[in-house]
C-alpha positions as CSV (number, residue, x, y, z in Angstrom):
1,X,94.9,67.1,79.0
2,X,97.1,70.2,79.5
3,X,95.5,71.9,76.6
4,X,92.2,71.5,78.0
5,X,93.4,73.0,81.3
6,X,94.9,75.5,79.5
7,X,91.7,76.5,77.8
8,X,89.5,76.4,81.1
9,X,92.2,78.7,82.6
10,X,91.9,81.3,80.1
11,X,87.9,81.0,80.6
12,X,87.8,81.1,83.9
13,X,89.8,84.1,84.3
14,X,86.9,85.8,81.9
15,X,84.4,84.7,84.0
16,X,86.7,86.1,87.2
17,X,86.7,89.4,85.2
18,X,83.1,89.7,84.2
19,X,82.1,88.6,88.0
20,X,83.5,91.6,89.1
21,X,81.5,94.0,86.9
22,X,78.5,91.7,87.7
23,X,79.4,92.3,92.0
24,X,80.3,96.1,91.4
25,X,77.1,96.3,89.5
26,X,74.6,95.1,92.2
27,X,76.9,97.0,94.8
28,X,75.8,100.2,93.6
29,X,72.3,99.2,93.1
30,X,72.2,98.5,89.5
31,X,69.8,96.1,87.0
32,X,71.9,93.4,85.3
33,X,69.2,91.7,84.0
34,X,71.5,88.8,82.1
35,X,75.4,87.0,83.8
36,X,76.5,84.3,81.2
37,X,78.0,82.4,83.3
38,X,79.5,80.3,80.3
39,X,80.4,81.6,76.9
40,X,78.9,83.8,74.5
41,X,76.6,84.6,71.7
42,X,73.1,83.4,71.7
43,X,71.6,82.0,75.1
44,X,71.8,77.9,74.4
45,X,70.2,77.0,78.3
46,X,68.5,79.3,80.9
47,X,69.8,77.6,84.5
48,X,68.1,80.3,86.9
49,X,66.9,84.0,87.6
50,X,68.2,85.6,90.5
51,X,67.3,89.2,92.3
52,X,66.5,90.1,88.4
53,X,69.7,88.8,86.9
54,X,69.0,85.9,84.5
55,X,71.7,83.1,84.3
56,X,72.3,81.6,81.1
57,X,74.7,79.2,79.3
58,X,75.7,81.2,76.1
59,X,76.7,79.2,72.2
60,X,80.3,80.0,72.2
61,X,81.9,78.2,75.3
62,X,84.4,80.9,75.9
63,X,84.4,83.5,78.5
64,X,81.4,84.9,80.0
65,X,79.7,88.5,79.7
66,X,77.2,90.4,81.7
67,X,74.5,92.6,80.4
68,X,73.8,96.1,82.6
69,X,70.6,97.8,81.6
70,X,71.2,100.9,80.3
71,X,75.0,100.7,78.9
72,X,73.9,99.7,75.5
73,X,73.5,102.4,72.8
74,X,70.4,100.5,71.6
75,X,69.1,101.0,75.1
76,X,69.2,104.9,74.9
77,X,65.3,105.7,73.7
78,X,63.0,102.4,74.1
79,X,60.0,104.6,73.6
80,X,58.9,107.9,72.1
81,X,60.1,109.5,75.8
82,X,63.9,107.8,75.5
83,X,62.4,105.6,78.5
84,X,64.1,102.7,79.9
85,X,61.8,99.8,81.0
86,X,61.4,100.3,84.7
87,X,64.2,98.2,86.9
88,X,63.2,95.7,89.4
89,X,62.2,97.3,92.5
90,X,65.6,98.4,95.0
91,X,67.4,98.3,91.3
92,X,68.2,101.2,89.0
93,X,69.1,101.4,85.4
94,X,73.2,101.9,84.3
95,X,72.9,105.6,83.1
96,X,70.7,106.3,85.8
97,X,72.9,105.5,88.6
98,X,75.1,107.7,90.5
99,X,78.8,108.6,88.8
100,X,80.6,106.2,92.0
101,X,78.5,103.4,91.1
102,X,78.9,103.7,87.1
103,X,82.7,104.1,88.1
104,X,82.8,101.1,90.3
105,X,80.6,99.1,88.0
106,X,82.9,99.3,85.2
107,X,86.7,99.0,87.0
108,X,85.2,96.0,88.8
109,X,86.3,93.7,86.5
110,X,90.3,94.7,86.4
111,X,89.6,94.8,90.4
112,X,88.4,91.0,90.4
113,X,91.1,90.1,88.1
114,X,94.1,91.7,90.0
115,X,92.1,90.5,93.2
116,X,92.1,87.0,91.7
117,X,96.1,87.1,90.8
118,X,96.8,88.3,94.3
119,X,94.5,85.2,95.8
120,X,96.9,82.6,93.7
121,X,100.3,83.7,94.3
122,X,99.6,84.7,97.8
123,X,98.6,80.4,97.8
124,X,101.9,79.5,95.7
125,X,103.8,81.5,98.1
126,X,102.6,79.8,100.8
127,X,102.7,76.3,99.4
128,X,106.2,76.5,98.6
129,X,107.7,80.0,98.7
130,X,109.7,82.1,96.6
131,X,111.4,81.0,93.5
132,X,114.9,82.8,94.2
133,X,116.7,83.0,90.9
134,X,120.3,80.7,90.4
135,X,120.8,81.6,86.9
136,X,119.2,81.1,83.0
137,X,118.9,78.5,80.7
138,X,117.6,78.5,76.8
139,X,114.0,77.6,76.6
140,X,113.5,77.2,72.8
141,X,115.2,78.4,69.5
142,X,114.1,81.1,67.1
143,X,114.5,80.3,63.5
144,X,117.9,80.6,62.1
145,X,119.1,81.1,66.0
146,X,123.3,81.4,65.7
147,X,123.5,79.9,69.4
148,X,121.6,76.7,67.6
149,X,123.6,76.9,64.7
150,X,126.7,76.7,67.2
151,X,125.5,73.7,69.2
152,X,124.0,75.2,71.9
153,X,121.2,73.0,73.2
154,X,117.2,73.8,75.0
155,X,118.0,72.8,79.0
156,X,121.8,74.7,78.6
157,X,122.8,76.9,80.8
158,X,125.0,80.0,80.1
159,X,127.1,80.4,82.8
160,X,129.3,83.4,80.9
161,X,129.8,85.4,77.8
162,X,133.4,85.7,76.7
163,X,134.3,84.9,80.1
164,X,132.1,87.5,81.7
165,X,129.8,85.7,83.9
166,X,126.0,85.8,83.8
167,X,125.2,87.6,87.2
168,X,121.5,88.6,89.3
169,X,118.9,88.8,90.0
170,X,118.0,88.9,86.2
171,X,120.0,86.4,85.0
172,X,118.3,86.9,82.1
173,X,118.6,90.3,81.1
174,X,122.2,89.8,82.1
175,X,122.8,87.1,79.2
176,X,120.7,89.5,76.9
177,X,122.4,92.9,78.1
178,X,126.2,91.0,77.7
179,X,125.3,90.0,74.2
180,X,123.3,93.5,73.3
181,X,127.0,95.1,73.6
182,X,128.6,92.7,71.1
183,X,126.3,92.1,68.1
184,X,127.9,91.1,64.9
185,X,130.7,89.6,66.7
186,X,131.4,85.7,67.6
187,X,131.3,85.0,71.7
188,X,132.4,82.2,73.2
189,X,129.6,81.0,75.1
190,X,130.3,79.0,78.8
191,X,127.6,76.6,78.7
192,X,126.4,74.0,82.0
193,X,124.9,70.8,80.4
194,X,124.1,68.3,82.4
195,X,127.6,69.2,84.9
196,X,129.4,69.3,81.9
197,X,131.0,72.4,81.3
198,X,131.0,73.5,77.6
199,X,132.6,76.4,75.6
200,X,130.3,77.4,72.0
201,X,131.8,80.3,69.8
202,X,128.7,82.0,68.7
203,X,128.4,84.2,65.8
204,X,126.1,86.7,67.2
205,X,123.2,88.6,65.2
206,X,124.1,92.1,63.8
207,X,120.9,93.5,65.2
208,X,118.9,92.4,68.2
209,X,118.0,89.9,69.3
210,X,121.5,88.7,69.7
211,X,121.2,84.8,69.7
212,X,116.9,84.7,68.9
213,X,116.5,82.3,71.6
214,X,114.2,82.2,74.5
215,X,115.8,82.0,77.7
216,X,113.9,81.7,80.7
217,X,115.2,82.1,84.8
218,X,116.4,79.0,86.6
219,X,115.2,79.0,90.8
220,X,114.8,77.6,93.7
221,X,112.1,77.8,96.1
222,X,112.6,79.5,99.4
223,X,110.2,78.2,101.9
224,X,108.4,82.2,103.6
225,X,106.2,82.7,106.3
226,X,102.9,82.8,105.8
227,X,102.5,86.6,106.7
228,X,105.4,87.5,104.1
229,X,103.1,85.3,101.5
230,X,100.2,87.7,101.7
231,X,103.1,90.7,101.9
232,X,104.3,89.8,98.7
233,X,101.6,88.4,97.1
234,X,99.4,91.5,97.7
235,X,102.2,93.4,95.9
236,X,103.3,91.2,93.3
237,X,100.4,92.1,90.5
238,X,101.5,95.5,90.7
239,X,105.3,94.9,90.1
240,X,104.2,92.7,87.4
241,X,102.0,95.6,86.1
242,X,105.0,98.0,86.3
243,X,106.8,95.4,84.3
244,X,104.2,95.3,81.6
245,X,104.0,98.4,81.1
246,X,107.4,99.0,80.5
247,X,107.4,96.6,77.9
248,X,104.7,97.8,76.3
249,X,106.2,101.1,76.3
250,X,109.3,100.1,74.4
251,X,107.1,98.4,72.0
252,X,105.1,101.6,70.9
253,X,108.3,103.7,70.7
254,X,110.1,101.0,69.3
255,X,113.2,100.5,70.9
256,X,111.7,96.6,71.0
257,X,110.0,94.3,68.4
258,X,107.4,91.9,70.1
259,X,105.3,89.8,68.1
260,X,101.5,90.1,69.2
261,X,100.1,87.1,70.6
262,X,95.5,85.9,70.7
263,X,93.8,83.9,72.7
264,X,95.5,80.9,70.9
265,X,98.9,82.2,72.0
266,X,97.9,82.6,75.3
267,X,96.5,79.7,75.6
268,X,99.7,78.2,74.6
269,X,101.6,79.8,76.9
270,X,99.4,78.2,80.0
271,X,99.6,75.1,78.3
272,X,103.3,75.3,78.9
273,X,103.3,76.2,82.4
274,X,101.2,73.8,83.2
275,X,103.7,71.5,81.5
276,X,106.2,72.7,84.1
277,X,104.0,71.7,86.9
278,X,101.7,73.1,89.2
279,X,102.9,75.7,90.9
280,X,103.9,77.6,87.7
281,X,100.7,77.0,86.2
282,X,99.3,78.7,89.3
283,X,101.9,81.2,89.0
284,X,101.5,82.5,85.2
285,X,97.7,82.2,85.5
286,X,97.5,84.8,88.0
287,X,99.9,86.9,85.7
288,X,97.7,86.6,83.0
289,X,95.1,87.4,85.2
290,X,96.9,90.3,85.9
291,X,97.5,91.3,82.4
292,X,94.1,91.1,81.7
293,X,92.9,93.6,84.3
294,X,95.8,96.0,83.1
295,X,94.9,95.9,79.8
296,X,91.2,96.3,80.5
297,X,92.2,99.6,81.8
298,X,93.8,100.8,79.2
299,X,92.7,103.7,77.9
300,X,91.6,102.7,74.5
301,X,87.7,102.8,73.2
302,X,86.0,99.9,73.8
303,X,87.8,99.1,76.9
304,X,86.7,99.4,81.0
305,X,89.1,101.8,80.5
306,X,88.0,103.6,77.7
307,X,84.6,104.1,79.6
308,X,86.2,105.6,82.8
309,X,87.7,107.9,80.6
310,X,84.4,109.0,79.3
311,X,83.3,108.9,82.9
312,X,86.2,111.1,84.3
313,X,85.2,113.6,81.9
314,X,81.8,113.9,83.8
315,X,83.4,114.0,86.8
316,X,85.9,117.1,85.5
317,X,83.1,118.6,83.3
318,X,80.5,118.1,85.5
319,X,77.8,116.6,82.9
320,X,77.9,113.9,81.0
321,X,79.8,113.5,77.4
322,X,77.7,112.7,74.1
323,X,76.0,109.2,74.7
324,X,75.8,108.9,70.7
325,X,79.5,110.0,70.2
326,X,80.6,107.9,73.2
327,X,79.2,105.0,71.9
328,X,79.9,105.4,68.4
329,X,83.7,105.6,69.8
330,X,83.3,102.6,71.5
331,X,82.0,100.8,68.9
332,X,84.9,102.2,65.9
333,X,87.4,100.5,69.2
334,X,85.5,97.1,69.6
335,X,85.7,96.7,65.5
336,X,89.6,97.6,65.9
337,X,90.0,95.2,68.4
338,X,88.3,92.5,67.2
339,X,90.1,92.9,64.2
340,X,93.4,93.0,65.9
341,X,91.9,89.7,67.8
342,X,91.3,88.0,64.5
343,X,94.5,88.8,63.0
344,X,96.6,88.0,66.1
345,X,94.4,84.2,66.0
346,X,95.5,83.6,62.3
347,X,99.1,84.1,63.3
348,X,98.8,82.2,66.3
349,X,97.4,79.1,64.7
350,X,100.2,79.2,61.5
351,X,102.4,77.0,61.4
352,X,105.5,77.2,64.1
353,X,108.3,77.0,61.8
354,X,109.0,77.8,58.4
355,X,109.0,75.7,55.2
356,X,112.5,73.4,55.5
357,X,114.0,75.5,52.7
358,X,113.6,79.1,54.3
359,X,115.0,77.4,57.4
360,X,118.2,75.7,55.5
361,X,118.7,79.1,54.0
362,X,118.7,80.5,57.5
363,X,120.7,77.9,59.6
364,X,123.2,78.3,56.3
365,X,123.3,82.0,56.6
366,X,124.2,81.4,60.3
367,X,127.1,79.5,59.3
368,X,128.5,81.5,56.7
369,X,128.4,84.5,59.1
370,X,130.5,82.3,61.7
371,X,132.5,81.2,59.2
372,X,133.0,84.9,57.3
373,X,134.0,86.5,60.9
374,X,136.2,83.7,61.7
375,X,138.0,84.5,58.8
376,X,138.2,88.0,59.5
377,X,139.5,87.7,63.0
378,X,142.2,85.2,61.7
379,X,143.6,87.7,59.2
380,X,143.1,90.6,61.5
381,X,146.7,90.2,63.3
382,X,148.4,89.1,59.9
383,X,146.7,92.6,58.6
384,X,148.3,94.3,61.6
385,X,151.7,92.9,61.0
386,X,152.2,93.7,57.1
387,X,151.1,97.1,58.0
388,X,153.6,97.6,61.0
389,X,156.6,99.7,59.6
390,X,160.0,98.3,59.6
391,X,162.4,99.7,62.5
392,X,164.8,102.7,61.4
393,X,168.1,102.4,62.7
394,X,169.3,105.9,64.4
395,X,172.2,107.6,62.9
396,X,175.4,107.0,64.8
397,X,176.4,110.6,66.5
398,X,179.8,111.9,65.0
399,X,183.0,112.0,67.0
């Protein structure tokens, strides 16, 4: 049942962003001549016509789309003239419309989508307040993970590494900055399970990530008034967009390795969530809503935000950029990316783990490493001793 929820999540958030072009589009007087409402491809069912805009039920149910006369490069010359067909009286055609309303038809999308984020954790916040974080616990194991290898168990929490304690608001970059400092080394982990109290010596990774586990933020809700809701709410997409972005950052110069997730990822990820219960499903939907207006606006062909670049070039330059060119750009970036779609699917839908030899070899490798710095430490002092010169006995002093 989750996985279906998960699924109509992800769709409806589509349909949130193409909404938003569809309401930006008729704002500044434009013909969209064709909203499916549901999916895409080939129209399957024709439910109604509205003030010129057809509404249709498409034969791939996922997402939506919405056609604006006049933004397709097809559209350019429909007769000897390079004539559009005439729009519905009160309507005008895409490229025929005012620079503000071209501009506001194409970032309405991102705006319904951040719009729509804002509208769910402003509703979470109010329900039940503010998760304030009280520490971290490991969510899941990579393969060959040292901290599973060790013992360490999915529900733990760290509580300190080598006796330095796991501190806030982060709690989680905390565990990861404390280990960051020591890789190659064995840590004693202090781990929380259940009340018990345990101590794991960990054989850390020689490069990053240090334990290849996922840890994710333990909190508590702290009940807010409603005012504060909407306060924080209206500003949380953008701190999560800051956050993003960041990331993404350290991903292209490559002080971070991230593995790209698809729709099937995604997908997975709500799935989870919604796993946790209903308030973090609400919660992570309206980040990926956000994520999905902020990468919509990125500035890559293909993209809303790819077009307002073309479109702030009219506005600097006055006239408009090559309509051939700019398409032919656009349509170079929608092969890339549907490419980079189809490649991120494939890994998304491989298998989770790895044969059960490659992960012996791994969990094996752990444990030799544990074992092979054990060893090392244990012979360090003895090292230290043979090495330590023997005591010279002063001269005595004549007389």
């Amino acid at each position: 049942m989750t996985w279906v929820l998960a699924i109509l999540a992800l769709s409806v958030l589509i349909i949130i962003h193409e909404f938003g072009h569809y309401v930006c589009a008729k704002i500044g007087g434009m013909h969209v001549d064709r909203f499916s409402v549901i999916g895409i491809g080939p129209v399957i069912l024709k439910l109604f016509t509205w003030k010129g805009t057809e509404f249709v039920i498409s034969a791939i149910p996922f997402g939506a789309y919405v056609h604006i006369v006049g933004m397709e490069p097809e559209e350019y010359a429909q007769d000897e003239e390079g004539n559009l067909p005439d729009p519905p009286q009160g309507y005008r055609n895409f490229r025929d419309s005012p620079l503000w309303a071209r501009l506001l038809a194409i970032a309405g999308g991102p705006i319904a989508n951040y719009l729509a984020a804002m509208i769910l954790v402003i509703a979470a916040f109010a329900a039940v307040g503010v998760k304030e974080p009280v520490g971290v616990e490991v969510a899941d194991f990579g393969l060959g993970s040292p901290a599973a290898a060790a013992g360490v168990e999915v529900g733990d929490e760290i509580l300190a590494v080598d006796g330095e304690p796991v501190s806030g608001p982060d709690y989680r970059q905390s565990v990861i900055d404390l280990t960051q400092d020591k890789l190659g080394t064995t840590v004693e982990l202090s781990i929380d399970r259940e009340g018990e109290q345990l101590l794991y010596p960990v054989a850390l990774n020689p490069e990053a990530p240090a334990l290849n586990t996922s840890l994710t933020n333990k909190g508590e809700y702290i009940p807010i008034s409603p005012a504060k809701a909407v306060a924080l709410g209206a500003k949380w997409p953008f701190t999560q967009t800051a956050r993003q972005l960041k990331g993404l950052w350290s991903l292209v110069t490559g002080k971070t390795e991230a593995k790209v997730g698809g729709p099937v990822a995604i997908a997975k990820a709500i799935k989870g969530s919604a796993d946790r219960g209903v308030i973090d499903f609400v919660v992570f939907s309206a980040l990926i809503s956000t994520v999905l207006g902020m990468f919509n606006l990125l500035p890559l062909p293909a993209l809303d935000g790819g077009r307002l670049i073309f479109l702030i070039y009219e506005l600097i330059a006055r006239r408009p950029p090559n309509k051939v060119l700019e398409e032919r750009i656009h349509m170079g970036g929608m092969i890339a990316l549907l490419g980079l779609i189809a490649w991120a699917t494939v890994n998304d839908v491989r298998p989770e783990h790895a044969p059960i030899w490659k992960e012996s070899a791994a969990e094996f490798e752990a444990e030799a490493l544990k074992l092979e710095q054990a060893d090392a430490e244990a012979a360090a002092p003895e090292a230290e001793a043979e090495a330590e010169p023997e005591p010279v006995e002063a001269p005595a002093a004549d007389g």
